[in-house]
C-alpha positions as CSV (number, residue, x, y, z in Angstrom):
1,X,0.0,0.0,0.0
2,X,1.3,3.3,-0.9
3,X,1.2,6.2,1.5
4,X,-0.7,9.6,1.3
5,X,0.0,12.9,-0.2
6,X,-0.1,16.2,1.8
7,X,-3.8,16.8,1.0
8,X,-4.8,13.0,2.6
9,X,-5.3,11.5,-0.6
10,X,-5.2,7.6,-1.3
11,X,-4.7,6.0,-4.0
12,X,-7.6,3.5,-5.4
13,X,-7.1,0.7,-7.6
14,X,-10.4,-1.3,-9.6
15,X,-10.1,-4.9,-10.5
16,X,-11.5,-6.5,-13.3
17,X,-14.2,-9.3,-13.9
18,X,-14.9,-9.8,-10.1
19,X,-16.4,-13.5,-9.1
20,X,-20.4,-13.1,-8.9
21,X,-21.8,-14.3,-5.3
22,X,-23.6,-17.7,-5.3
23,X,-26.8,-17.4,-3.8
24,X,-25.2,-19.4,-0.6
25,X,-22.4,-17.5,-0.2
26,X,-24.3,-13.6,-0.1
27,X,-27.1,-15.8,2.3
28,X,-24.1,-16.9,4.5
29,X,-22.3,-13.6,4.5
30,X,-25.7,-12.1,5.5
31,X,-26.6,-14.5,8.3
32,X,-23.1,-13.8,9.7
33,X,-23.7,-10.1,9.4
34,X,-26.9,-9.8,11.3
35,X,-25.6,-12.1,13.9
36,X,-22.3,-9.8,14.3
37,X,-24.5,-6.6,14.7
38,X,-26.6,-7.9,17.1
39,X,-23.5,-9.2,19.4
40,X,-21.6,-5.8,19.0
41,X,-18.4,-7.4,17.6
42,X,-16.6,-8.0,14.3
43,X,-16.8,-9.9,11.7
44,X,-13.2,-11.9,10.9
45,X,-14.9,-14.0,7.9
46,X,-16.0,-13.7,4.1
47,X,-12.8,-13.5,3.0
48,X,-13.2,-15.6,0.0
49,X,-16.1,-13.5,-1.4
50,X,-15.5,-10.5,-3.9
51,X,-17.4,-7.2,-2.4
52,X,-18.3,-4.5,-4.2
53,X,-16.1,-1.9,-2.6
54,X,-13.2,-2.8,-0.4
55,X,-11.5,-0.3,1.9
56,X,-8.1,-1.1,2.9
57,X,-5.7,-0.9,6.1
58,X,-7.7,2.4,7.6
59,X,-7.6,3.1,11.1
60,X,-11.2,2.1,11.7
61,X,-12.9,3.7,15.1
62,X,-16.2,2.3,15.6
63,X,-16.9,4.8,19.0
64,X,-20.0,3.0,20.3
65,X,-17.8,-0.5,20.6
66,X,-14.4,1.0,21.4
67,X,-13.0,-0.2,18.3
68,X,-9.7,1.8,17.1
69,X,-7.5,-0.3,15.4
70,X,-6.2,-1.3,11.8
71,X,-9.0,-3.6,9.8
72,X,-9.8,-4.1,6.7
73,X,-13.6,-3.6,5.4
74,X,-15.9,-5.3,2.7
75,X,-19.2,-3.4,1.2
76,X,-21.8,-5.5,-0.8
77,X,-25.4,-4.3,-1.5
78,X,-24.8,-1.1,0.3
79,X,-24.4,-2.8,3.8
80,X,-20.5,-3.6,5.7
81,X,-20.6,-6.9,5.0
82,X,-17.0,-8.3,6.5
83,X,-14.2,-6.2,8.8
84,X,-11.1,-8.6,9.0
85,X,-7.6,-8.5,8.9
86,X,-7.0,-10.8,6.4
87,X,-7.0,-10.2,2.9
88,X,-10.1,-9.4,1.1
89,X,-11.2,-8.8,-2.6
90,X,-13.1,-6.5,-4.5
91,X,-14.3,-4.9,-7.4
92,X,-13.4,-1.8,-6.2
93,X,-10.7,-1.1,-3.6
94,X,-9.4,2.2,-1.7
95,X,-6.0,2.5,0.1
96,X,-6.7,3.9,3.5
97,X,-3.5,3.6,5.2
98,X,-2.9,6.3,7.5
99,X,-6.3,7.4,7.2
100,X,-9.6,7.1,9.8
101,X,-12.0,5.5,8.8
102,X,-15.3,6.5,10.9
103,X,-18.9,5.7,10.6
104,X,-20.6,8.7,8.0
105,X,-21.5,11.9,10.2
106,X,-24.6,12.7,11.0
107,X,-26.0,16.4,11.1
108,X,-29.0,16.2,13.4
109,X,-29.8,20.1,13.2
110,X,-29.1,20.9,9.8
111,X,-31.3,23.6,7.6
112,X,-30.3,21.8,3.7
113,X,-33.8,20.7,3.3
114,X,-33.8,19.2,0.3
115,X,-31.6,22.0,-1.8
116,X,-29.2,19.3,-4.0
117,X,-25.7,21.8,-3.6
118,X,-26.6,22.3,-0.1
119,X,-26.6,18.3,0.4
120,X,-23.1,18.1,-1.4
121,X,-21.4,20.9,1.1
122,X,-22.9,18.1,3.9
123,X,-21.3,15.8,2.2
124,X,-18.3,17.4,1.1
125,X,-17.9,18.0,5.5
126,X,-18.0,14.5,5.9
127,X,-21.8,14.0,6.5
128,X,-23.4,11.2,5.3
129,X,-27.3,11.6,6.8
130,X,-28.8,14.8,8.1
131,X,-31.7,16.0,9.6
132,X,-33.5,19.1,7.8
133,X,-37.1,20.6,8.7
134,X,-35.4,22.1,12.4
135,X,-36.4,25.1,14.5
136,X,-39.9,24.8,13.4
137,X,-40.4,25.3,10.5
138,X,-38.5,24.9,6.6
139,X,-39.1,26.4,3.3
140,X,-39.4,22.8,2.1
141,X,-42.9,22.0,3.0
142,X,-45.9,23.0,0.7
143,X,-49.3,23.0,1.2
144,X,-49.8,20.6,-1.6
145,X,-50.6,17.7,1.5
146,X,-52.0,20.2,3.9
147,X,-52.9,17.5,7.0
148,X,-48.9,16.5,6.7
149,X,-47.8,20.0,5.2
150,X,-46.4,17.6,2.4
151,X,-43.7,15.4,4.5
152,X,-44.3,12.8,2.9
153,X,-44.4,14.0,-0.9
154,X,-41.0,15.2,0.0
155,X,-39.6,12.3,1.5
156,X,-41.0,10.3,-1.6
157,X,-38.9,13.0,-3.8
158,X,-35.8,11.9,-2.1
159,X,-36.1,8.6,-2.4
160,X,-37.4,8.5,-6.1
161,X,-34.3,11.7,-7.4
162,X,-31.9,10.7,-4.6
163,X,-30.2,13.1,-3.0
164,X,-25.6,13.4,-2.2
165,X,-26.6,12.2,1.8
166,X,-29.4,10.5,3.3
167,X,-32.3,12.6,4.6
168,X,-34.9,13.1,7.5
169,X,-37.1,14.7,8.4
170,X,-38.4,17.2,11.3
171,X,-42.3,18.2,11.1
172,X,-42.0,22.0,12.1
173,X,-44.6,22.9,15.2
174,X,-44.1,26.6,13.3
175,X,-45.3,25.7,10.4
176,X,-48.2,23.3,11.3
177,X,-49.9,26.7,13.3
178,X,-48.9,29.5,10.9
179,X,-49.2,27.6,7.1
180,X,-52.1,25.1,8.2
181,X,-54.1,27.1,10.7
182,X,-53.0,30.3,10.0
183,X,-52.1,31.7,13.9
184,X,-49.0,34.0,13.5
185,X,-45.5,33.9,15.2
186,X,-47.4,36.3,18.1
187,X,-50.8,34.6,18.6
188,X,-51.6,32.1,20.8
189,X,-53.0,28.9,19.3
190,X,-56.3,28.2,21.1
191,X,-56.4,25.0,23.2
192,X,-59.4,23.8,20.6
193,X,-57.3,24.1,18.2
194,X,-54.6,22.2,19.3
195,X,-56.2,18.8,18.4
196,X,-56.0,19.8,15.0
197,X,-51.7,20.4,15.4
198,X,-51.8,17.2,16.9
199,X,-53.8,15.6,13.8
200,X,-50.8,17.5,11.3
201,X,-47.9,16.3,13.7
202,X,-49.7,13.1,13.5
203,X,-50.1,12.4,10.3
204,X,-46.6,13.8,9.5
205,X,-45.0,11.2,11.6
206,X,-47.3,8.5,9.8
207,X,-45.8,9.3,6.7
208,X,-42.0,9.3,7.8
209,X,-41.5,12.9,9.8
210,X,-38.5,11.8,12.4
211,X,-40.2,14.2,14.9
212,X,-41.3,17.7,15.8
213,X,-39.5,20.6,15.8
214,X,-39.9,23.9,17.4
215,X,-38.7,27.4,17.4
216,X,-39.9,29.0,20.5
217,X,-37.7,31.9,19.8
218,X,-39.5,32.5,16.2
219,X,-42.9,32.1,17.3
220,X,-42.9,33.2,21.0
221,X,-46.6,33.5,21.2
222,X,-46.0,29.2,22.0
223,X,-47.9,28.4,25.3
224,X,-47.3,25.3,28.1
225,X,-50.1,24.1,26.5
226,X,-48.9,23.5,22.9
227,X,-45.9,22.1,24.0
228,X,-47.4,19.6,26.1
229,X,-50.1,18.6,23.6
230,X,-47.1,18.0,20.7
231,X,-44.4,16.7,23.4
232,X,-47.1,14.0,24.9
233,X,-47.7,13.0,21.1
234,X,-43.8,12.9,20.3
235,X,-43.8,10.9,23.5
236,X,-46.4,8.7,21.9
237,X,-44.6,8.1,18.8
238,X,-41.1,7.8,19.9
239,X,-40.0,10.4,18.7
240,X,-37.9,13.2,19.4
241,X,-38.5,16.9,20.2
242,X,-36.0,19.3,19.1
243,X,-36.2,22.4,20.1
244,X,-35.0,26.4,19.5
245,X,-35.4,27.6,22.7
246,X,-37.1,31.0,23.7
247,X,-34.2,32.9,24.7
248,X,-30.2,33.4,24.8
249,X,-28.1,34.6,26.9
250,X,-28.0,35.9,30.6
251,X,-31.4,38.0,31.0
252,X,-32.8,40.9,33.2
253,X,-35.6,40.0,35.1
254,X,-38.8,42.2,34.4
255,X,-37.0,42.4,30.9
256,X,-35.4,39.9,28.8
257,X,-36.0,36.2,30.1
258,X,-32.8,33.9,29.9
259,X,-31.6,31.2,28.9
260,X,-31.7,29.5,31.9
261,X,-35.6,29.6,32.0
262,X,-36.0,29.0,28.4
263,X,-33.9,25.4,28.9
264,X,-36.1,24.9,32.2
265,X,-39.3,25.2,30.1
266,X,-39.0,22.8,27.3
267,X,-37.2,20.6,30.6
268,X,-40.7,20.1,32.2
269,X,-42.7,19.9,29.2
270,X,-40.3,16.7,28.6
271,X,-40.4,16.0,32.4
272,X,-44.5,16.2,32.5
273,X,-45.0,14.0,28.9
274,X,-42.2,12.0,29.1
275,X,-40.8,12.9,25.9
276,X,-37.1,13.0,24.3
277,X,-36.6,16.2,24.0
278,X,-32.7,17.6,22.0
279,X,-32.3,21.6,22.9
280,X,-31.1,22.5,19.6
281,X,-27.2,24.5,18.9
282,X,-27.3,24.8,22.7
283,X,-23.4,26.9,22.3
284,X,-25.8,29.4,20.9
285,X,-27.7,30.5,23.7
286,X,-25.9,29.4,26.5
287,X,-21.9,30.3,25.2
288,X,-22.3,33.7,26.0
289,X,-20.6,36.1,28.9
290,X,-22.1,36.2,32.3
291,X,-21.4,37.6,35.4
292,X,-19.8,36.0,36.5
293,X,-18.6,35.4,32.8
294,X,-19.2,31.2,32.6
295,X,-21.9,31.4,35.4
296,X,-24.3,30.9,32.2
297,X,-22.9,28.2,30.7
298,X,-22.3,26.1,33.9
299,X,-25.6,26.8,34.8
300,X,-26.7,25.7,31.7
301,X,-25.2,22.5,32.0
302,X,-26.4,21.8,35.0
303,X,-30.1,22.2,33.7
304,X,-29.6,19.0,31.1
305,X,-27.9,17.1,33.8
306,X,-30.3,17.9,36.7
307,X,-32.9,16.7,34.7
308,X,-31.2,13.8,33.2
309,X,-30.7,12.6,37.0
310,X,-34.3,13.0,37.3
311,X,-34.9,10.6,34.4
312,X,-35.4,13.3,31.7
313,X,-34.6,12.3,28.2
314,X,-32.5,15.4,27.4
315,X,-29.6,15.9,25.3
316,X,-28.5,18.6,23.3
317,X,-26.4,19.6,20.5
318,X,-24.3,22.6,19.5
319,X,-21.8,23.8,16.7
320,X,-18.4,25.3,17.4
321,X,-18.1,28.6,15.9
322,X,-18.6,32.1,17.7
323,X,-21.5,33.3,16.1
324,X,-24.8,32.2,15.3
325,X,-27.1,32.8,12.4
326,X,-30.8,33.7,12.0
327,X,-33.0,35.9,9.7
328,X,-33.4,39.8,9.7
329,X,-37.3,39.4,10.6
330,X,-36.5,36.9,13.5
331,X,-38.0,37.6,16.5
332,X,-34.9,37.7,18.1
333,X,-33.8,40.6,16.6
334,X,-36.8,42.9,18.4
335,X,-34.6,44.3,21.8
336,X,-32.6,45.6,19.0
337,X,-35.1,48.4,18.1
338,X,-37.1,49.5,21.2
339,X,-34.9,52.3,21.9
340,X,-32.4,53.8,23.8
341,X,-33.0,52.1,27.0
342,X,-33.5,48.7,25.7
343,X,-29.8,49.6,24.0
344,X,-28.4,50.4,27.2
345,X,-29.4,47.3,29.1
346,X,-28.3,44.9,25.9
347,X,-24.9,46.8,26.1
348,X,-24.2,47.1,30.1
349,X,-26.2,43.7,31.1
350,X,-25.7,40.9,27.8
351,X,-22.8,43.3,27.0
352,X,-23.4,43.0,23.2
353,X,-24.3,45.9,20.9
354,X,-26.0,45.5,17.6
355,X,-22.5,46.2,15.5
356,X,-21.5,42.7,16.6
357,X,-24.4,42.1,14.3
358,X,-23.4,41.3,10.7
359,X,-24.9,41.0,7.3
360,X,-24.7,37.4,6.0
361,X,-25.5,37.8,2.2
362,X,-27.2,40.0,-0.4
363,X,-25.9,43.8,-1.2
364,X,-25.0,44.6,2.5
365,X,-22.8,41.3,2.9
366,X,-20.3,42.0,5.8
367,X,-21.9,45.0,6.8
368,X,-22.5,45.6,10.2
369,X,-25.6,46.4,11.4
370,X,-27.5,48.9,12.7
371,X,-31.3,50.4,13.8
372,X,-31.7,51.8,10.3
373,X,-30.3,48.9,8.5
374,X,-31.8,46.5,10.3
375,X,-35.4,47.9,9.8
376,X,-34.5,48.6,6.1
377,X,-34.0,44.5,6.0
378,X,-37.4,43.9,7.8
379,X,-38.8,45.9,5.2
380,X,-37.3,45.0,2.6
381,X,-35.8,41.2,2.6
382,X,-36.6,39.9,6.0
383,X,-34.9,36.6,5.2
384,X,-31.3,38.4,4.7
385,X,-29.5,36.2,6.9
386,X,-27.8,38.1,9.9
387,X,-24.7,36.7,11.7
388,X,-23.9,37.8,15.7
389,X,-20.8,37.6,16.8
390,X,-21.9,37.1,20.7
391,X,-20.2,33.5,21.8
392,X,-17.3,33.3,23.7
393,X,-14.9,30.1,22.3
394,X,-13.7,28.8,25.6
395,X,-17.5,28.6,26.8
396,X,-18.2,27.1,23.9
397,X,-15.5,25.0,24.4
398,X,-16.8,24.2,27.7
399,X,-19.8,22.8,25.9
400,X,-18.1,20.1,23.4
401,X,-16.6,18.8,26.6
402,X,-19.6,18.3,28.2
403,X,-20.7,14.3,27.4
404,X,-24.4,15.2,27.0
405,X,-23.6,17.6,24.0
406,X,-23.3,16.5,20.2
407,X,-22.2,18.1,17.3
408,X,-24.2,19.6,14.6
409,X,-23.9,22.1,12.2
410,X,-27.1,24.3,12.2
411,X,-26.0,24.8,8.5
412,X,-28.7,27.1,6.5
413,X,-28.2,27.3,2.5
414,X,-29.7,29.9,0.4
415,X,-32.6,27.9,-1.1
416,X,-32.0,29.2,-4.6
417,X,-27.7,29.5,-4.6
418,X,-27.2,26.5,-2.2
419,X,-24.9,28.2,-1.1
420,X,-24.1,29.5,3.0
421,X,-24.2,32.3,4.3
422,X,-22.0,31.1,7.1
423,X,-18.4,28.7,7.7
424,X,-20.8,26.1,9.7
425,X,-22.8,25.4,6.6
426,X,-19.8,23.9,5.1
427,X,-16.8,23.7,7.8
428,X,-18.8,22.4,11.1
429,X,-17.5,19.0,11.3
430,X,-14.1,19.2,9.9
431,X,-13.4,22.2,12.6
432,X,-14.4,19.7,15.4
433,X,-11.5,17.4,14.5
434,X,-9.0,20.3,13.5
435,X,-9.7,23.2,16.9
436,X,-11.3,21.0,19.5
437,X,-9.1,17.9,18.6
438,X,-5.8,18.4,17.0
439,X,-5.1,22.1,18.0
440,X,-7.1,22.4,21.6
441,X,-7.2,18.8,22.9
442,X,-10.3,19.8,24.0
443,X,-12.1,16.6,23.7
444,X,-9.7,13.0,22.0
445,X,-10.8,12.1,18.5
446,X,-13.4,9.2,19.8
447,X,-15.2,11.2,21.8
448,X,-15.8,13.8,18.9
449,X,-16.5,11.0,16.4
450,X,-19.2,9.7,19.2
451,X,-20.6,13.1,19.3
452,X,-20.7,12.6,15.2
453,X,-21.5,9.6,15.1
454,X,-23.1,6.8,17.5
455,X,-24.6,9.2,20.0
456,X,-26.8,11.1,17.0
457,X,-27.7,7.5,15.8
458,X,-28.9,5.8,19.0
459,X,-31.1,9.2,20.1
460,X,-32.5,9.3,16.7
461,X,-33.4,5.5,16.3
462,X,-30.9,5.1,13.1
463,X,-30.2,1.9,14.0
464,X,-28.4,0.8,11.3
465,X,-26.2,3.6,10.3
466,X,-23.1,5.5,13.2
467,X,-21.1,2.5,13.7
468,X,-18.4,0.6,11.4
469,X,-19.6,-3.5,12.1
470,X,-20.9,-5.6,9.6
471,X,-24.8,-5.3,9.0
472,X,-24.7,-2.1,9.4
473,X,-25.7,0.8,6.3
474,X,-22.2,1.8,4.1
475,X,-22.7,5.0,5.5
476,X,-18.6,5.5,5.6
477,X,-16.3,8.9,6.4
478,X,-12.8,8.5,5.6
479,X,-10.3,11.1,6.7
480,X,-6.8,12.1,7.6
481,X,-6.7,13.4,10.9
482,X,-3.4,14.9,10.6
483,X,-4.6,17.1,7.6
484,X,-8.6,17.7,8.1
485,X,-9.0,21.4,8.4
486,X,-11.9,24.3,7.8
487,X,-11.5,26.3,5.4
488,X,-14.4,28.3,5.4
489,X,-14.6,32.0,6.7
490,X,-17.1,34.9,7.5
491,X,-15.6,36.8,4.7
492,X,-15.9,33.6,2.8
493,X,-18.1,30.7,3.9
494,X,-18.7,28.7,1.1
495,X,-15.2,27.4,0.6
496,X,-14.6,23.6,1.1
497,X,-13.1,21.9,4.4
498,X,-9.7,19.5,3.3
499,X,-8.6,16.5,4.5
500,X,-11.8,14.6,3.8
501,X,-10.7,11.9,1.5
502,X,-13.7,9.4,0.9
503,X,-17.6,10.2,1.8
504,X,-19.1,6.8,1.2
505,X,-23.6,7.0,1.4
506,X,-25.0,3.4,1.1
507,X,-21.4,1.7,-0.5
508,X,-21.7,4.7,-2.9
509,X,-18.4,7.7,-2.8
510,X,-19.9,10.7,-2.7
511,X,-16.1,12.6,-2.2
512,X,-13.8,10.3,-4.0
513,X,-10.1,11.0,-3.4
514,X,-11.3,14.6,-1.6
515,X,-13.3,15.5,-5.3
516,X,-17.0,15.6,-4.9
517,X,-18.8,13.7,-7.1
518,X,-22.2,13.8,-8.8
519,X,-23.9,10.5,-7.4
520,X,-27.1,10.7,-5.5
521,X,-27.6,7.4,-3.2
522,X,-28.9,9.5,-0.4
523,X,-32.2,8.0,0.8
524,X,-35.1,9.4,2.7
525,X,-34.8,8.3,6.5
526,X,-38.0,7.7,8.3
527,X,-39.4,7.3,11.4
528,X,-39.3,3.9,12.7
529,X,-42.9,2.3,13.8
């Protein structure tokens, strides 16, 4: 085997006329994979059979078994069918030595929904199944299917076009009271009307939604009662809730509620229904300077592990950059213009002024904001994404250590470009490994590949896809950890990450020797009954 360049890339080699499988030998090398992913352990056998893809002397880590060591690994009908030592042929075969070879990430908050080049920058960071439809609500759903706000139709597109990754789903709690029953972000749905969100969410999940989503910050008219209502019904299902939380950052009481409170609310609507609930890019609200300046973020913590002590299903998941992004007409954006006093308290108590505010695309790109800008954008193109520089990286490092925290990129694409208006949307995951790996030591490289990897997969029920044993989905990352970097910027976010050498979806390459390619094996990923 010959060793890698600079860049992390291996060299492949394709053999010709491979031996078809007898009909014994794929029902053998079957039986022994489904027996090897239900004990948890390797498979050492099939070494006679010719796979369709064959990866070669990688450093596989398999996080949820503890595996880290040199194997090699053979792919037939989209599944791991072998991982040996020995020898083992294929059709086609990739030299991984000094490479990682790591079960395909998976992006449980991520904002691609659907858009085909925003699917190839998940891919291109390594991701091989995300999660789209978050914080309530997405531009993806139609009215088409009004009693599922069309789900289904669209996870029926990705499985009949394919798509670069796999995809699920969220059904967005936003979406199912403003676009179906027609109460604004403001307005408080009635409690007779809340049978009928439960009938949407309902059918939604029927038809393949992975859960519900919510984004209590955009639509803050949300009661105790909705969220019960949809949590008991996620509860029901199985499913999870993830959730944008009413408010970041410290608050002033009798002014600005924190984030504290916010976390305790959708805390005991899981606690009261029983639910799984995920507090969605969690570094966002809670990564921000205190007094005392990490008092926040520790306190934050603590809510997620109070209530996991108590038996609350509660996770959460964050992304590691310094700023997060919304939308010009976001809610959140209000303190920002009711005046002069409201200024004062956001500088002297949050201490963050709207010039830490920046445009994230469109003619004003990099500007920073201000009052008058900000309401000429709510006029004007109130989905101009806007980018606040208000985290603080150790605190945010103080959350990627934390073991109840994954990663996820919070990625949003311009539905028309694809393209991001910010580093995450194509950087996330390759900036875990580089800064809170390599550089930092922050966390060791299997306990970010479990944040990446295993931990998404068991919350989320994708029960054959995080781990690297045989049985499970092809979903395969392949990187050099030596080399992986972000490469993305403010100035410029829609530059691609290096050191990914091989995104493999369902025994497909996706990135093939670090170029992206144009397949689409990407499948819809549903909820499972």
């Amino acid at each position: 085997m010959k060793p890698l360049d600079v860049q992390g890339k291996a060299r492949t080699t394709r053999k010709k006329k491979p031996r078809r499988y007898t009909r014994r030998e794929f029902l053998g090398m079957a039986g022994a994979a489904g027996f090897v992913l239900a004990a948890g352990t390797p498979a050492m056998s099939a070494t006679e059979s010719t796979f369709d893809l064959v990866i070669l002397g990688g450093r596989v880590i398999d996080p949820a078994s503890k595996t880290d060591a040199l194997y090699n690994i053979g792919i037939a009908k989209g599944k791991i069918a072998a991982m040996t030592r020995e020898k083992v042929k294929g059709k086609r075969v990739i030299d991984a030595q000094n490479l990682v070879v790591s079960p395909g990430f998976i992006d449980v908050h991520s904002h691609a929904d659907g858009i085909v080049t925003a699917g190839e920058h998940e891919a291109r960071m390594g991701v091989t199944t995300l999660i789209g439809g978050n914080c309530g609500s997405s531009e993806t759903v139609s009215m088409q299917n009004a009693k599922d706000l069309g789900v289904g139709a669209f996870l029926e597109r990705i499985d009949r076009e394919g798509y670069p990754v796999n995809h699920a789903f969220f059904v967005g709690a936003s979406d199912i009271r403003e676009k179906a029953l027609g109460f604004g972000k403001y307005a408080s749905v009635p409690v007779d009307a809340l049978e009928k969100m439960g009938t949407i969410a309902q059918a939604a999940m029927d038809h393949g939604a992975i859960g519900i989503s919510f984004g209590l910050e955009y639509s803050p008219g949300t009661t105790a009662d909705e969220l019960n209502a949809l949590f008991a019904l996620a509860k029901k299902r199985g499913a999870v809730c993830a959730t944008h939380i009413r408010n970041s950052g410290r608050g002033l009481i009798g002014v600005l509620p924190s984030a504290l409170s916010a976390c305790e609310e959708v805390v005991a609507a899981a606690r009261r229904t029983g639910a799984m609930l995920q507090i969605s890019h969690l570094a966002s609200q809670i990564a921000w300077r205190s007094d005392p300046y990490d008092d926040l973020t520790h306190r934050g913590l603590a809510v997620l592990h109070n209530a996991q002590q108590e038996g609350v299903q509660v996770l959460g998941d964050a992304h590691p950059y310094t700023a997060w992004c919304t939308d010009a007409g976001a809610a959140a954006l209000d303190p920002f213009l009711k005046g002069k006093l409201m200024t004062w308290v956001m500088q002297k108590h949050f201490y963050i002024d709207i010039g830490m505010l920046e445009v994230g695309s469109g003619p004003y790109k990099g500007k920073l904001l201000t009052q008058e800008l900000l309401e000429k954008l709510r006029k004007e193109a109130p989905l101009t994404p806007i980018i606040g520089h208000t985290m603080q990286s150790d605190l945010v490092e103080m959350i990627y250590k934390d073991p109840l925290v994954m990663a996820a990129s919070d990625a949003v694409y311009d539905k028309v470009t694809g393209l991001p208006p910010h580093p995450r949307g194509c950087g996330t995951f390759p900036r875990v490994l580089q800064t809170m790996v390599r550089e930092k030591r922050i966390i060791t490289l299997s306990e970010a590949l479990n944040k990446m990897t295993s931990m998404p997969a068991e919350r989320f029920g994708l029960k054959s896809k995080g781990r690297i044993i045989a049985g499970a989905d092809a979903d395969i990352t392949i990187f050099n950890p030596a080399t992986v970097l972000d490469a993305a910027t403010y100035a410029d976010p829609a530059v691609d990450p290096q050191g990914i050498a091989y995104v493999i979806v369902g025994g497909t390459p996706v990135v093939d020797g670090g170029q992206l390619q144009r397949a689409r094996p990407g499948k819809a990923v549903r909820l499972q009954a």
